[in-house]
C-alpha positions as CSV (number, residue, x, y, z in Angstrom):
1,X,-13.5,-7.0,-6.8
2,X,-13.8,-5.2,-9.5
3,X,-13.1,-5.3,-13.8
4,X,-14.3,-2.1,-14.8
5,X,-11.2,0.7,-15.2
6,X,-9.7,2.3,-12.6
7,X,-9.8,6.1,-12.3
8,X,-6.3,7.9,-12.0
9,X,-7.5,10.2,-8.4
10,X,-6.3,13.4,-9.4
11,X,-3.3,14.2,-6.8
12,X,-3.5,10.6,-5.6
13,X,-1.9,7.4,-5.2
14,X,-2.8,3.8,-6.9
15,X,-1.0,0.9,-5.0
16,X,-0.6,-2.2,-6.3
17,X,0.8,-5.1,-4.6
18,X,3.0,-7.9,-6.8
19,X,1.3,-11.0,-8.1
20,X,1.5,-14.7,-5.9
21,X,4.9,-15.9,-5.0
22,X,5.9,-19.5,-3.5
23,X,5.7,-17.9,-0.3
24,X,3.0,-15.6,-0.4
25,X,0.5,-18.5,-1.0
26,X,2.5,-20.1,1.9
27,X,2.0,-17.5,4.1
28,X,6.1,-16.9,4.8
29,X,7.5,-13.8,5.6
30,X,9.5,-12.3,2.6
31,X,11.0,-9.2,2.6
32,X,14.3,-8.9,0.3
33,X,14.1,-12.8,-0.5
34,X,13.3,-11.9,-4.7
35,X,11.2,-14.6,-5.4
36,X,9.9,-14.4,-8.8
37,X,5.7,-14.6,-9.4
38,X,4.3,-18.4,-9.8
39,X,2.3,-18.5,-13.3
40,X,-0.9,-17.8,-11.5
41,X,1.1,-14.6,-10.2
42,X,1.9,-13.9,-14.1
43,X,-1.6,-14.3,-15.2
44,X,-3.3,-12.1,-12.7
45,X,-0.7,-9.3,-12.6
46,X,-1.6,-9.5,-16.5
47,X,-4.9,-9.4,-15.6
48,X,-4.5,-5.6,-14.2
49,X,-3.8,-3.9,-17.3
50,X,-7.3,-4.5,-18.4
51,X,-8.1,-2.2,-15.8
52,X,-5.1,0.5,-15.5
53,X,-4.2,2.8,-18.2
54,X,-0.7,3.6,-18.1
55,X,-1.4,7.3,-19.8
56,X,-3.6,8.4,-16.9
57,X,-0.5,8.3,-14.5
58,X,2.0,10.9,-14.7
59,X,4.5,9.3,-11.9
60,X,5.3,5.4,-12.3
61,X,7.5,4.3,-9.2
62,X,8.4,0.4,-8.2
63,X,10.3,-1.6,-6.0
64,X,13.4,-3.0,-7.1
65,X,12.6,-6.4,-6.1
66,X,11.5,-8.7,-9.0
67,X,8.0,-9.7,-7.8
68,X,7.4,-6.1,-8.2
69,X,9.4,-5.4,-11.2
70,X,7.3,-8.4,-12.8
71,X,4.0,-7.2,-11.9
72,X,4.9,-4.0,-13.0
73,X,6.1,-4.9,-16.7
74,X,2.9,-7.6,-17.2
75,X,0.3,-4.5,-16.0
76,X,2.2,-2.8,-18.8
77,X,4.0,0.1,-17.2
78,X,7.4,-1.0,-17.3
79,X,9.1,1.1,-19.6
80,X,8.0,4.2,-17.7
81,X,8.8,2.8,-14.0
82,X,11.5,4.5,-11.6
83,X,13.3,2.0,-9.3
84,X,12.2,3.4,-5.7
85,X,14.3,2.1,-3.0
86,X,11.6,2.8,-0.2
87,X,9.4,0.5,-1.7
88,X,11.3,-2.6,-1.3
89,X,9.2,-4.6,1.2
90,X,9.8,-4.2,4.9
91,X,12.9,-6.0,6.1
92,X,11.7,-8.8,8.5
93,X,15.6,-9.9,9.6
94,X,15.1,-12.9,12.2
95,X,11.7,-13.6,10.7
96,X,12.3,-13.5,7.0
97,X,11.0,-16.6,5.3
98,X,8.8,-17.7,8.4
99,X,5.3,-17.8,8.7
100,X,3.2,-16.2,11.8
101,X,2.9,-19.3,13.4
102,X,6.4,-20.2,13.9
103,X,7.1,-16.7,14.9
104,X,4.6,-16.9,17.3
105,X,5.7,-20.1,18.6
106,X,9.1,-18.3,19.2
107,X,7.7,-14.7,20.5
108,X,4.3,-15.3,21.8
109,X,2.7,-12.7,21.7
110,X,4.5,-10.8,18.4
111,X,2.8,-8.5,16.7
112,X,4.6,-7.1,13.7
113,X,2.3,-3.8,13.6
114,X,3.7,-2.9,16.9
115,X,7.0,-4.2,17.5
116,X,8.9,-4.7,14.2
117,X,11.5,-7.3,13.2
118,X,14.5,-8.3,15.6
119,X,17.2,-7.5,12.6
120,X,14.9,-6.1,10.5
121,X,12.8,-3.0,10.8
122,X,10.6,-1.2,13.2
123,X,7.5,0.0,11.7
124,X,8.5,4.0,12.6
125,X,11.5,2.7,10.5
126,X,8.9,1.9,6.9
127,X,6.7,4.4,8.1
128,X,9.8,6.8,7.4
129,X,10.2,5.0,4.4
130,X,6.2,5.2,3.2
131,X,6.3,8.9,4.0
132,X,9.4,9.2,1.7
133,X,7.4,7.4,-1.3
134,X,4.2,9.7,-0.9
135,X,6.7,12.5,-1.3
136,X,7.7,11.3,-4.3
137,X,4.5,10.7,-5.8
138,X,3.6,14.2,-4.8
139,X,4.1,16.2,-7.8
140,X,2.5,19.8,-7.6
141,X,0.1,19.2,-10.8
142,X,-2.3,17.3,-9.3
143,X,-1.9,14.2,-11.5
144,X,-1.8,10.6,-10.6
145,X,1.0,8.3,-9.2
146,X,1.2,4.9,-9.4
147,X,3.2,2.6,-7.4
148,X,3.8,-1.0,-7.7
149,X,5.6,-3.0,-4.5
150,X,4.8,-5.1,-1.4
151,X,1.7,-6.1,0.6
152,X,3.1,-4.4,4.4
153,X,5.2,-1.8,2.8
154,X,1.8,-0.4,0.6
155,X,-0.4,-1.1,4.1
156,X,1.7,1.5,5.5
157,X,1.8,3.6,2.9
158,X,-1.8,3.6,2.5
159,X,-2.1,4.6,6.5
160,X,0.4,7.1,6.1
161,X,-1.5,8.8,3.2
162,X,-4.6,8.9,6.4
163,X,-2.2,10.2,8.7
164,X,-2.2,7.2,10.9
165,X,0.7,5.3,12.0
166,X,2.3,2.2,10.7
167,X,0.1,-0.1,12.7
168,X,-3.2,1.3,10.7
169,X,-1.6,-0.4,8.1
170,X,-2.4,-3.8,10.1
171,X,-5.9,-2.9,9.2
172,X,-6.0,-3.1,5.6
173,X,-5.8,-6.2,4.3
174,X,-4.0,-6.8,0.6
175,X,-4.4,-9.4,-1.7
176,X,-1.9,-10.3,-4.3
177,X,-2.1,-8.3,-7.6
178,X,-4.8,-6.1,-5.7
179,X,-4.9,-2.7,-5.5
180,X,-5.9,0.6,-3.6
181,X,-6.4,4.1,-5.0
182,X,-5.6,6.4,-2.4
183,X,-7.3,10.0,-2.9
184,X,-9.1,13.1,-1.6
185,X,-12.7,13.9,-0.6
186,X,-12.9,17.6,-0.3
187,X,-9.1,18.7,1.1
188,X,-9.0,15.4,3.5
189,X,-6.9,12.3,2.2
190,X,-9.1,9.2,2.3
191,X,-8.9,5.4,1.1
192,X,-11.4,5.8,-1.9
193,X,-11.0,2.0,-3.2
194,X,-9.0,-1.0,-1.3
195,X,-8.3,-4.6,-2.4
196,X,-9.6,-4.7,-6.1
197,X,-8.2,-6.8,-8.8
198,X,-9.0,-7.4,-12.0
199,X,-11.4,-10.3,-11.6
């Protein structure tokens, strides 16, 4: 955990993952279920823009969802965000709204890393998606991106930058209204920073 700033990685990626929800702090599954942030959500989503200068990111992308949207506007990068599609959380179909234990209780066994969503996605399916999103934040300059979305759907982004599969994302943990800052050491891609707030 951390309050001092956050450094822009030059040609990299800062994810940030939407303040708490209802069901976050439940523990439910929520994909395209837009739940708005509880206060606590509100007040440390502000919290990040003690630590994120909007001026030091030359792409701003988000999800459409409003978690995202809100987190996004209270870290103060609103005005600059584009609406990304591909960041919408991934789509949990069946499961959407339950938590792992009653999904287990159903499909012993489940793992979503491995075998996706019945109605919803795979995880090659947001693994497609992630790979899309890194493309956009790719901009030739070497400047900083910034995207704002969804605990799985920024796990997999943040494997995909490490050119691991989806399921590495089921190794790195996310808090909500935490943050990575994916960059390079040398020419190889690495996770320089992972689950940060802003105290």
């Amino acid at each position: 955990m951390s309050r001092s700033p956050i450094d822009a990685p030059a040609g990299g990626v800062v994810v940030v993952r939407h303040g708490a929800t209802e069901w976050s702090e439940s523990g439910r599954h929520t994909g395209n279920t837009d739940l708005p942030l509880l206060p606590i959500g509100r007040e440390r989503a502000q919290r990040l823009s003690s630590i994120l200068d909007p001026g030091a990111f030359s792409t701003v992308l988000c999800s459409p969802l409003r978690r995202a949207r809100e987190t996004c506007e209270l870290a103060g990068f609103g005005e600059r965000a584009s609406i990304v599609e591909d960041l919408r959380e991934w789509d949990y179909g069946d499961y959407e709204g339950l938590t792992s234990a009653e999904i287990g209780a159903r499909d012993p066994g489940w793992n979503l890393w491995r075998d996706g969503c019945p109605g919803g996605e795979s995880p090659g399916d947001v693994a497609a998606r992630a790979d899309r999103v890194l493309s956009l934040a790719a901009n030739g300059a070497g400047q900083a991106a910034i995207a704002f979305a969804h605990g799985h759907i920024l796990r997999v982004l943040a494997a995909r930058w490490i050119e691991l599969s989806a399921a590495g994302g089921g190794r790195l943990a996310l808090s909500p209204a935490a943050l990575g800052v994916l960059g390079h050491e040398r020419e190889a891609r690495v996770v320089q920073r992972w689950n940060l707030d802003a105290g």
